[in-house]
LOLOTI-650340 format. One record per residue: x, y, z of N, C-alpha, C, O in turn; residue in one letter. Coordinates in steps of 0.001 Angstrom, whole numbers, plus 500000, padded with zeros to 6 digits. Layout:
REM LOLOTI-650340
XYZXYZXYZXYZa;...
END
This chain:
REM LOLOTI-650340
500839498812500000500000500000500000500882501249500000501876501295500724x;500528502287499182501226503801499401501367504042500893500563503633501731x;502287504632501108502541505438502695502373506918502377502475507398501248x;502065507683503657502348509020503603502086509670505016501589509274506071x;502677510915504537502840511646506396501763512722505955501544513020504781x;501116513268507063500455514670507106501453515681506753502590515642507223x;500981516765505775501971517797505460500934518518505113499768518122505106x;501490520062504687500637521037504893499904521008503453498703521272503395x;500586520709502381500015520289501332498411519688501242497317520024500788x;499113518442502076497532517615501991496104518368502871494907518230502619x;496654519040503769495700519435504755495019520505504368493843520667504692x;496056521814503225495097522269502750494127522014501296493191522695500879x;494825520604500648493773519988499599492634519623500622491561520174500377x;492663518854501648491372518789501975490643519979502508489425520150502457x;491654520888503094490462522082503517489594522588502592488639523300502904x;489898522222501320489333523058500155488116522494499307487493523000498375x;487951520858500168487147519913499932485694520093501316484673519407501273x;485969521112502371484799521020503159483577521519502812483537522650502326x;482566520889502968481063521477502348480682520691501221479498520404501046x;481635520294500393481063519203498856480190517854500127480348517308501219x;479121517948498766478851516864498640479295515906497602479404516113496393x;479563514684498358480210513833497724479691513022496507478477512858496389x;480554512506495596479743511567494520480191509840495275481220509268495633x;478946509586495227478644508139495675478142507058495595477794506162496364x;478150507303494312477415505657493476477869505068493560477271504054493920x;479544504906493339480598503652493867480214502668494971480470501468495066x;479265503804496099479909503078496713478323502612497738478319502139498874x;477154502934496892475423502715497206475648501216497304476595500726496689x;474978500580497913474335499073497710473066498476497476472802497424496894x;472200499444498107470748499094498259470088500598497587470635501694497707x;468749500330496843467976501595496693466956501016497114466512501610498096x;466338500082496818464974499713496980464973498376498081465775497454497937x;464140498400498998463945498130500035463625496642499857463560496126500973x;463323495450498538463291494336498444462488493679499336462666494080500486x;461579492721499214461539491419500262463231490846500534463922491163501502x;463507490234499773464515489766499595466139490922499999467107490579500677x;465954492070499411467167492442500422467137492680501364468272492653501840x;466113493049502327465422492893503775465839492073504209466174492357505359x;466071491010503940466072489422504445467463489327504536468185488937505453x;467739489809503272469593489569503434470197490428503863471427490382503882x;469506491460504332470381492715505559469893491828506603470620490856506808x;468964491908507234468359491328508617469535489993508666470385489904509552x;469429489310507883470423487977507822471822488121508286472389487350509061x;472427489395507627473810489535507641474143490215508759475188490015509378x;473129491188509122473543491812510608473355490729512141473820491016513244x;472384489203511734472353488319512618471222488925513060471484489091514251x;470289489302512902469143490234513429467760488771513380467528488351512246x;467271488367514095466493487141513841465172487449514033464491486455514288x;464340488906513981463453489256514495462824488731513402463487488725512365x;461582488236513361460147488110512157459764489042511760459201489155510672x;459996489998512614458922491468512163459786491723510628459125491792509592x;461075491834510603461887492209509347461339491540508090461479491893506919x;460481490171508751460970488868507437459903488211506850459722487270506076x;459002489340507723457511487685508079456348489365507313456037490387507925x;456051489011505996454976490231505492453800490332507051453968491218507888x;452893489478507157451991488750507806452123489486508935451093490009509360x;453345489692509652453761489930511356454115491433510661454335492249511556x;454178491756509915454680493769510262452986493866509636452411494447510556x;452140493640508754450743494048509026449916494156510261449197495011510778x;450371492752510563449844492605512215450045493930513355449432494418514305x;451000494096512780452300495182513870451609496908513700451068497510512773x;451860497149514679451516499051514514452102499833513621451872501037513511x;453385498784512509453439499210511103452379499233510284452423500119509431x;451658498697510280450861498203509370451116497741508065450411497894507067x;452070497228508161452765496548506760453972496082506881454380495832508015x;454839495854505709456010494671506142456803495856505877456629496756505056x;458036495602507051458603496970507463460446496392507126460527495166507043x;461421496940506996463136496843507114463544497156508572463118498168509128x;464216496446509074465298497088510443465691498529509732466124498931508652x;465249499082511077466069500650510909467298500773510747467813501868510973x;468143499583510278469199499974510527469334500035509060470294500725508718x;468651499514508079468523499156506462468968500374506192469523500082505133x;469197501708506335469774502655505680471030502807505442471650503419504572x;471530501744506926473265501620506420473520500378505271474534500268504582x;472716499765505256472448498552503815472638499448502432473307499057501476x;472006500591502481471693501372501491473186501752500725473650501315499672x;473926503084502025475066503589501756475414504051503715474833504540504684x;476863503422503286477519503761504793478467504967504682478198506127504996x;479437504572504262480925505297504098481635505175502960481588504144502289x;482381506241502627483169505877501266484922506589501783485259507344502695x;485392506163501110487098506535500873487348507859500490487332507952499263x;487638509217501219487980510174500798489106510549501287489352510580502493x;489958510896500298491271511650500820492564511424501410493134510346501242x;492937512106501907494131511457502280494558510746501803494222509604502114x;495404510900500918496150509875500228497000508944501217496988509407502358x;497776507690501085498504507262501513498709507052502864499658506516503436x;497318507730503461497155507122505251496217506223505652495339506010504816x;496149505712506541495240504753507156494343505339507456494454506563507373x;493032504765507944491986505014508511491214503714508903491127502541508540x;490621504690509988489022503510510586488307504477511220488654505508511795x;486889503799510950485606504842511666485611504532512795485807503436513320x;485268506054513444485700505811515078484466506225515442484279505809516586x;483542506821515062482001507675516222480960507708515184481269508112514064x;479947507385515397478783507310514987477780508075515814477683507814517013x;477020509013515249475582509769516207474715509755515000475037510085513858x;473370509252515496472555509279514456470784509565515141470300509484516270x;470233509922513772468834509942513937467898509005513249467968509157512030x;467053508096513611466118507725513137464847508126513278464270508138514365x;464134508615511765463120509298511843461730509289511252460862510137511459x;461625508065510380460660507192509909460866505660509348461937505399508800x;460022504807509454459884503436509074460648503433507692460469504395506946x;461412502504507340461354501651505569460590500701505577460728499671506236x;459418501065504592458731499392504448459102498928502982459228499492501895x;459200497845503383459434497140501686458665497640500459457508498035500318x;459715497489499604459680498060498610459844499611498377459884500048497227x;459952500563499636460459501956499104461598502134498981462398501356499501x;461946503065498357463509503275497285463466504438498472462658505155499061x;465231504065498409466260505445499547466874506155498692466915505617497586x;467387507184498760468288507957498457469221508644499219469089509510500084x;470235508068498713472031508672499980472216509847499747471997509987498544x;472559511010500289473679511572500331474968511537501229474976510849502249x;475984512231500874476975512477502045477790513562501526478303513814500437x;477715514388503211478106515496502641479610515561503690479553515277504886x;481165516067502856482144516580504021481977517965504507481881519045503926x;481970517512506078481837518534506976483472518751507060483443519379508119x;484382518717506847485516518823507524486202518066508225485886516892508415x;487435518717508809488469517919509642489131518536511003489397519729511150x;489332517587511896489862518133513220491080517766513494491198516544513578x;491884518275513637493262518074513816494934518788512369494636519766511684x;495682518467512268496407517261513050496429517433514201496141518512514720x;496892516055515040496797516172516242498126514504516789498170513429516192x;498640514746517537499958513820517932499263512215518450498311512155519229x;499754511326518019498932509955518043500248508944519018501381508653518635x;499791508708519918500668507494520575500560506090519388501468505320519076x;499509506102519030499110504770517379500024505053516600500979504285516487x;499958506043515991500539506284514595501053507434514611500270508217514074x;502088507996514998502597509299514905501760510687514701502162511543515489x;500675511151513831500015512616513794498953511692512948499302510787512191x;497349512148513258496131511748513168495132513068512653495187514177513185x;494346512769511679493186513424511353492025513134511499491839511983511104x;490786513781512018489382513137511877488396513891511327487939514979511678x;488053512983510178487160513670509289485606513476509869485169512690510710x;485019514399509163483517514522509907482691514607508456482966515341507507x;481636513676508558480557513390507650478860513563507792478220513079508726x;478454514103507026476807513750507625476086513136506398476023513900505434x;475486511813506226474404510944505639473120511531505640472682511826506752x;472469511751504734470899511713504580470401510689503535470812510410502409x;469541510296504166468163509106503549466723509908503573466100510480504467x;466435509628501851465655509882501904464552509175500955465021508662499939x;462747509043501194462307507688501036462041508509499520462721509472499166x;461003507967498779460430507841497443459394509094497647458979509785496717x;459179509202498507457957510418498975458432511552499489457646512260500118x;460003512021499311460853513067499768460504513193501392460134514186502018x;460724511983501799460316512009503494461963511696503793462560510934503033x;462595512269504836463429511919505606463572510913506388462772510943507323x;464324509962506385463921508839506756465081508566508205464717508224509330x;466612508852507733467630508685508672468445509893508522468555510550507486x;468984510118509604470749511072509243471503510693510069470975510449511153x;472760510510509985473930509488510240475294510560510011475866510859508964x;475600511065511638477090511356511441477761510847511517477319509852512092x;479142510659511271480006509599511539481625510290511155482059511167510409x;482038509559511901483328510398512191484290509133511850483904508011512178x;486021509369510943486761508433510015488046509076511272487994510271511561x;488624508594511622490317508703511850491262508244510641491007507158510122x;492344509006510156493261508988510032494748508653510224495392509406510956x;495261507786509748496671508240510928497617507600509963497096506976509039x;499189507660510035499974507489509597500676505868509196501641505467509847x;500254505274508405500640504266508185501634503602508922501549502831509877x;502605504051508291503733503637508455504630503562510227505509502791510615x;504018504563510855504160505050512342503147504125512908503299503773514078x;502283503751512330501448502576512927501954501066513582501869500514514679x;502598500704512080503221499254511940504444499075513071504706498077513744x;505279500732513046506551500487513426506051500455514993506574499585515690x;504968501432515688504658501277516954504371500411517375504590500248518575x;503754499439516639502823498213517271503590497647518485503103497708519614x;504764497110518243505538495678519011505713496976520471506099496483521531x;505499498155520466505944499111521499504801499046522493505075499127523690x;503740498928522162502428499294522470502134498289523650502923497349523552x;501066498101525016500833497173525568500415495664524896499873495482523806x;500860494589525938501107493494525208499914493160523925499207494159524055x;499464492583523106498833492613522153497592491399522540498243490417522898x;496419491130522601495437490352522832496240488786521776496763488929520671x;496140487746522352496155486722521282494816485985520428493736485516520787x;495487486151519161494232486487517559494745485086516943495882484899516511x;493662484097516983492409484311517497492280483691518479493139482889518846x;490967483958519262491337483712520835490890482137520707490005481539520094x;492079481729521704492160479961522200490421479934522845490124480221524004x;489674479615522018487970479196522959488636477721523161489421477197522372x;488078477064524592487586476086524688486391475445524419485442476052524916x;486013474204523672484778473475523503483877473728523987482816473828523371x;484031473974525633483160474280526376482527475867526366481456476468526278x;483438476007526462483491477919526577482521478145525158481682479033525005x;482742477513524581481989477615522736480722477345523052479827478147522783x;480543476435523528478697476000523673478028476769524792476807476780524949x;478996477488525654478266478142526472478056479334525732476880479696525731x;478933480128525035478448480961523797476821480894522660475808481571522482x;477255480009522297476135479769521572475483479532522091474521480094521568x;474929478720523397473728478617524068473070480018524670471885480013525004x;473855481186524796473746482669525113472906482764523560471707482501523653x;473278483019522522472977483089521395471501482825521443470696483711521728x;471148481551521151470034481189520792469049480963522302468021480300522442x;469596481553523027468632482015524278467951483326524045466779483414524412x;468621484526523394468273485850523427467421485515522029467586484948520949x;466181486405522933465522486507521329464605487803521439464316488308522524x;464275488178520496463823489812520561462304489612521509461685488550521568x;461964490707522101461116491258522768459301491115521816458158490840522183x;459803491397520812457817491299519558457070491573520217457392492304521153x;455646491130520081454712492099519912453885492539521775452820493079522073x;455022491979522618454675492466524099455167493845524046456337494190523877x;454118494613524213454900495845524692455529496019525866455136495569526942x;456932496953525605457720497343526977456910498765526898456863499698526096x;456275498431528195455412499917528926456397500857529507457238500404530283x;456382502234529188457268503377529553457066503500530983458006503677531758x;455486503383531456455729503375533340456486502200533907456990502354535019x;456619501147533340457010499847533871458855499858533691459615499033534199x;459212500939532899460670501080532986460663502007534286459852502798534769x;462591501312534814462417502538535481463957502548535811464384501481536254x;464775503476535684466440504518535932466930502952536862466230502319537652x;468142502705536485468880501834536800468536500299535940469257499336535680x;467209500575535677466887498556534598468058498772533814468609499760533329x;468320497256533846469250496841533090468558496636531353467347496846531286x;469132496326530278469155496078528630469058494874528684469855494494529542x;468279493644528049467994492621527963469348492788526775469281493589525842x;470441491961526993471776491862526644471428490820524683470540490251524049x;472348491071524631472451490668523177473769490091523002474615490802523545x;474413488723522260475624488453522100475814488165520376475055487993519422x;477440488231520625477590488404518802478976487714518858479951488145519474x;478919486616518149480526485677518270480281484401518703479257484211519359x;481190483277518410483102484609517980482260484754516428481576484079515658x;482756485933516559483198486556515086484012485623513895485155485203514077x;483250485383512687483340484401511740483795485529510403483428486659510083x;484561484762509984484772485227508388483680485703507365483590486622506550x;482825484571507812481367484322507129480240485289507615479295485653506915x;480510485720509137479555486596509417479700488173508698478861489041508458x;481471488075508440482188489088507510481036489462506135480292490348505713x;481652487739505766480910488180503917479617488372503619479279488762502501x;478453488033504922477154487948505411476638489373505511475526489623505046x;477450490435506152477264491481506136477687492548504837477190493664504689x;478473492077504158478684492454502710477751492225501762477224493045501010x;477560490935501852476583490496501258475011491282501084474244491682500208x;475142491189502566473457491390502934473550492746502887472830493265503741x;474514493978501829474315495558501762474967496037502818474618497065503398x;476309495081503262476791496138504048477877497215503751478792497458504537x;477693497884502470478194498892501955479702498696501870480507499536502273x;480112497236501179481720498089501297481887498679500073481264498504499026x;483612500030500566483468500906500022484966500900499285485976501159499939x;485025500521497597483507501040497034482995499061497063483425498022497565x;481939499472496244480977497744495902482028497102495263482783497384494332x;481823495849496266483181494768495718482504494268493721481433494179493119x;483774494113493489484050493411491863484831492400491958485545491848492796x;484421492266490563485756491116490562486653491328488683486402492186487836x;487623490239488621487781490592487563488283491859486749489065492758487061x;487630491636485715488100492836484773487359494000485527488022495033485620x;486168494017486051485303494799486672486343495741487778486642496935487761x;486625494909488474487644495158489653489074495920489268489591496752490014x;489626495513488003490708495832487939490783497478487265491637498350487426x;489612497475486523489730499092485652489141499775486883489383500979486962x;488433499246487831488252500508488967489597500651489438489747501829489764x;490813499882489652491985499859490343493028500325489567494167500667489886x;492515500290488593493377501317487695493184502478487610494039503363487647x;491860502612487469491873504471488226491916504817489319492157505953489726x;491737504079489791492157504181491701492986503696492482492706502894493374x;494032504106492245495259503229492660495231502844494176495781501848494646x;494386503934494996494090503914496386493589502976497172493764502716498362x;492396502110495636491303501695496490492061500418496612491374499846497458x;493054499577496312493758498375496084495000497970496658495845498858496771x;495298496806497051496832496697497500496674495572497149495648494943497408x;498027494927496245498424493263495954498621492487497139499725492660497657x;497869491691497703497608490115498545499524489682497923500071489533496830x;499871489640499116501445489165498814501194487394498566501919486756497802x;500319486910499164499955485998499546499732484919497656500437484085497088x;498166485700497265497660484873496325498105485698494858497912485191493753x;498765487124495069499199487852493954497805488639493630497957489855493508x;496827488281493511495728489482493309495188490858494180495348491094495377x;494721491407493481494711492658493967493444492816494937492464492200494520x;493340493188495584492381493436496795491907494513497284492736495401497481x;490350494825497667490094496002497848491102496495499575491619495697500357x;491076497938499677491544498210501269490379497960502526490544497861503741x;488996497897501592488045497078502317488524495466503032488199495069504151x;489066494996502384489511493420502645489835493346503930489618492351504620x;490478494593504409490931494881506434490219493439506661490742492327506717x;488717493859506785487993493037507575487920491512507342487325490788508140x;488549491019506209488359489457506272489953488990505761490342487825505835x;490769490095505245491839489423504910493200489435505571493973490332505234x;493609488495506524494812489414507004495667489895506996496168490349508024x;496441490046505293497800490550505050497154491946504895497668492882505508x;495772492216503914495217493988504654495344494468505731495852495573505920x;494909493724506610494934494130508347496627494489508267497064495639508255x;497400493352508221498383493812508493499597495109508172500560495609508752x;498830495273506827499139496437506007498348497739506723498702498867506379x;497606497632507411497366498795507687497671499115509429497053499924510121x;498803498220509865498996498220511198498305497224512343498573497178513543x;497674496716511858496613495973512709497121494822512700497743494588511663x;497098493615513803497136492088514133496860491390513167497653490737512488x;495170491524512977494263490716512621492729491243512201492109492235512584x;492465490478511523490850491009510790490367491263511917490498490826513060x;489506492417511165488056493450512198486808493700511608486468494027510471x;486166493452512720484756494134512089484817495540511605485734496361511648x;483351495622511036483282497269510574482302497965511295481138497812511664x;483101498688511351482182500200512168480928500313511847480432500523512954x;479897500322510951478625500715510556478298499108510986477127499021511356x;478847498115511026478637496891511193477834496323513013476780495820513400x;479256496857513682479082497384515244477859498268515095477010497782515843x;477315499446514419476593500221514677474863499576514591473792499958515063x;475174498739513966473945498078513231473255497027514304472065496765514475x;474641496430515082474381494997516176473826496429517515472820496034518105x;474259497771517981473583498474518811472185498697518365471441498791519342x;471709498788517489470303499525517141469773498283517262468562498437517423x;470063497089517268469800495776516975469222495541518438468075495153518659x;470330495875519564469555495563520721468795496485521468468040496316522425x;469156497543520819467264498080521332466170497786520745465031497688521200x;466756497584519229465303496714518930463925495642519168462706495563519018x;465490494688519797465109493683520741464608493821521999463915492887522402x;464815494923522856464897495341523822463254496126523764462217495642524217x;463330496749523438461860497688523109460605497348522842459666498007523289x;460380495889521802459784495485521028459226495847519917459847496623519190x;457993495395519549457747495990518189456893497302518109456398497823517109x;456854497648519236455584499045519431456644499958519812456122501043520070x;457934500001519966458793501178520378459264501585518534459047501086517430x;460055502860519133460969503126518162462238503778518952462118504402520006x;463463503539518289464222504082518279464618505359517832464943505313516645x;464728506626518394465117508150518257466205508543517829466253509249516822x;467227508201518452468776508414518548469755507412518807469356506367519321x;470939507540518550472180506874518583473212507092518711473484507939517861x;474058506861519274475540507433519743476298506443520181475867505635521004x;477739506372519595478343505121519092480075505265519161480659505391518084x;480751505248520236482449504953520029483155503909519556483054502905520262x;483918503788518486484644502770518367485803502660518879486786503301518505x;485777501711519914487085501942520820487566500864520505486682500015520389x;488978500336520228489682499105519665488761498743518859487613499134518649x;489910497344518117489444496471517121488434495147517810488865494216518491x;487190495353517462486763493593516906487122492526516166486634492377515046x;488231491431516805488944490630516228488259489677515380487109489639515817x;488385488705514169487253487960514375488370486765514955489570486667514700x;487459485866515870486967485150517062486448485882518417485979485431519462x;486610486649518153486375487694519372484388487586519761483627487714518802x;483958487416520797482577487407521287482142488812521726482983489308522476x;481456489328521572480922490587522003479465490299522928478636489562522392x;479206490757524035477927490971524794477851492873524534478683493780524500x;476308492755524389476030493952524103474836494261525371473970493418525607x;474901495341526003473931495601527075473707496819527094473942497474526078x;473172497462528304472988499012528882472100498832529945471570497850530464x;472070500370530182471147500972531761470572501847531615471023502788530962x;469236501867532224468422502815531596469120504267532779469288504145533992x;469428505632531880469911506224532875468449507751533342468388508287534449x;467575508060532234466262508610532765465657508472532201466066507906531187x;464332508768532228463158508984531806462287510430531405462538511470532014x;461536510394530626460867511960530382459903511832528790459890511104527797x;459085513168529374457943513181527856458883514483527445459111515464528152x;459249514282526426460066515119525461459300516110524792458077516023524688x;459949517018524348459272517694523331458548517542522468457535518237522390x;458820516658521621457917516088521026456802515055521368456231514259520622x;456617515337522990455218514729523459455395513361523532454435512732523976x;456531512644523158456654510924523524456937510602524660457247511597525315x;456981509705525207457963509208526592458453508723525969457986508152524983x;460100508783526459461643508364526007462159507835527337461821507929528517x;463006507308526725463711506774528044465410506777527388465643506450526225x;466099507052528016467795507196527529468317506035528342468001505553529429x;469261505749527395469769504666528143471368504801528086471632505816527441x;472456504192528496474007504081528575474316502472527599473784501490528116x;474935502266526582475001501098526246475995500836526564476539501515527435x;476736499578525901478112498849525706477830497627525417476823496920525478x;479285497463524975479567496230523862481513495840524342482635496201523987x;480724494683525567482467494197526104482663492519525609482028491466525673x;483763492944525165484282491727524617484938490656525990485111490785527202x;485154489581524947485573488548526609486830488868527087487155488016527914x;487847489871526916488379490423527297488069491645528765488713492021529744x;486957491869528280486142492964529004486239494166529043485954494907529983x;486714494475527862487022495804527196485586496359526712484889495578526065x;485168497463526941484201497812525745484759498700524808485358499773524881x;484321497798523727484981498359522592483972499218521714484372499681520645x;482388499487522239481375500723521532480744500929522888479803500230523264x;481281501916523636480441502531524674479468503988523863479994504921523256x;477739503758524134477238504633523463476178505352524620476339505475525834x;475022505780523736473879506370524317472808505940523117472894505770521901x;471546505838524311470704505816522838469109506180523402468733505324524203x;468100507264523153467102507159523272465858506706522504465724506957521306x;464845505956523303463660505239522597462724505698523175462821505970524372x;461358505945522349460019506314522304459394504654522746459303503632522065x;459042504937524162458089503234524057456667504123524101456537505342524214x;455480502908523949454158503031524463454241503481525702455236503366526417x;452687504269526153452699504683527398450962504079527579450150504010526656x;450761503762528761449238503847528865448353505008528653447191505117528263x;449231505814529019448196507514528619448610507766527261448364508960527094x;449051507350526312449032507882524793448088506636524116448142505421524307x;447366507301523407446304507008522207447297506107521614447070504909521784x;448562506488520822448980505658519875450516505376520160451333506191520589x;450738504015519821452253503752520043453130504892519368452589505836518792x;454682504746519478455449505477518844455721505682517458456078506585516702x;455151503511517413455492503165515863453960503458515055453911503464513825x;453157503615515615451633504019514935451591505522514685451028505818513631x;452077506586515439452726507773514918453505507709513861453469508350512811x;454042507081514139455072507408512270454672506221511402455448506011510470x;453475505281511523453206504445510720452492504953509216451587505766509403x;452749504609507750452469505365506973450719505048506395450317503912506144x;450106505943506305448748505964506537448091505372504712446988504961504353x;449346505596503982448689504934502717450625504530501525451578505063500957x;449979503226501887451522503207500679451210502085499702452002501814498800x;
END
């Protein structure tokens, strides 16, 4: 892969790039909301709810029709590759809004616009670091707003990466030694948790300190990798192959690095499933992706809420790498309660996502609109669409 240092050069090509909106067809996956790509987002994020999958159960539902996980907008378009030539990066912060249903079959539309950059700034990782700032809009077939998604990219110096590593505290061992046992007690966590449906969680019946009906994810599989690619998880840009692959890599010398390994060329997407990428970009070992992590949080409030809540907001750190073998438990605490401005009861909560290490590696926030006994209509019957 190219190397390069921050210099004043580059910093003011990008200053001169803040405010564009970006071109991003490269790097769209989803427009139209599918039975079928529904199924294969819900699939790839590990999301096992019916409401996503089952027409029958979102009519039933205070959707009134067959509805996408809210999270389907990152299916759509997540992130793309800007700038900086010749440095590393990974998405580090996610804050977002969700602000109406996708039901199958409506068409999205991405934008993304650069907000700018913060720094340079001195990196114990990688010698001097940049963080770029982005904002996403979705929007449905009916010029309705559907999501907006900030998200924040780090930067940092390649090459100051690789050479720090062996300096750095001792390194986790990749992939982690599970025992047999330790494995089935995993998976028996797994297929114990199952989403909340059509019981409502009552807003008086919460109350400041409840715990998050927990969610687990792992170990982390290769397959759960290509599952989430698969199923629209935006890599950037849309994998090719072939001749397809190679004239994008010929005009983009950026987006590619030669596999020392098999001799072919590989996207810088590959981080996540291939490990001579990882290693090229400073890292151990394959990682999940950031919009990926973001998708398994909205996931357990989903679960958590049931099918009469909605989700409001989101707020999302990426702290270290998700190895794959690595297990993740995902939880939170409810930290208050209140009828908001907009007349819902919400409830805020504190999340996290600790690995068996016991690191959390996405400490967030997130508020949800549940049912109340004193409101006429659920959260999700308010924004349910009255003719489609």
């Amino acid at each position: 892969m190219p190397e390069a240092v921050i210099d004043e050069a580059m910093i003011e090509s990008m200053r001169a790039k803040i405010g564009v909106e970006l071109r991003i067809a490269h790097s769209v996956n989803n427009e139209e909301a599918t039975r079928i790509a529904v199924a294969k987002f819900a699939g790839g994020i590990g999301d096992v709810n019916p409401l996503w999958t089952d027409a029958e159960r979102g009519e039933r539902s205070d959707y009134a029709g067959p509805v996408a996980p809210p999270s389907f907008v990152i299916g759509c378009f997540s992130g793309i590759q800007f700038g900086w030539p010749g440095l590393g990066s990974f998405h580090s912060s996610t804050d977002m809004d969700l602000l109406a249903p996708v039901y199958w079959y409506d068409t999205i539309t991405a934008r993304c616009r650069y907000d700018g950059f913060t720094g340079p700034r001195p990196s114990s990782f990688a010698g001097r670091m940049v963080t770029d700032h982005f904002t996403n809009t979705y929007v449905n077939q009916h010029g309705e707003a559907v999501a907006e998604i900030r998200w924040q990219v780090v930067n940092y110096e390649r090459a100051a990466a690789r050479a720090t590593r062996s300096g750095r505290k001792a390194a986790p061992t990749v992939p982690h030694p599970w025992t047999p046992e330790e494995l089935a007690e995993v998976e028996r966590r797994v297929l114990a948790e199952r989403p909340r449906g059509d019981e409502p969680l009552w807003w008086e019946e919460v109350k400041v300190g409840d715990p998050v009906a927990t969610l687990t994810k792992g170990p982390i599989g290769l397959t759960d990798e290509v599952a989430f690619i698969a199923g629209g998880g935006t890599p950037i840009p849309r994998l090719k192959a072939h001749a397809a692959a190679l004239a994008d890599y010929a005009d983009h010398h950026a987006w590619a690095f030669r596999d020392p390994v098999t001799g072919a060329q590989e996207p810088i997407y590959a981080v996540h499933y291939n490990q001579a990428a990882a290693n090229a970009m400073g890292v151990a070992y394959q990682y999940d992706v950031g919009f990926q992590r973001q998708c398994w949080q909205i996931q357990l409030m989903t679960h958590w809420i049931g099918d009469s809540g909605w989700v409001k907001h989101l707020s999302a750190q990426y702290r270290g790498f998700v190895y794959l073998s690595d297990v993740l438990e995902l939880g939170g605490e409810v930290t208050g309660k209140e009828i908001d401005a907009a007349g819902e009861h919400v409830v805020h909560v504190r999340t996290f996502a600790r690995n068996q290490r016991g690191d959390d590696v996405m400490p967030g926030t997130a508020t949800v609109a549940l049912p109340s006994r004193e409101a006429d209509r659920s959260p999700v019957a308010r924004r349910a669409r009255s003719t489609r």
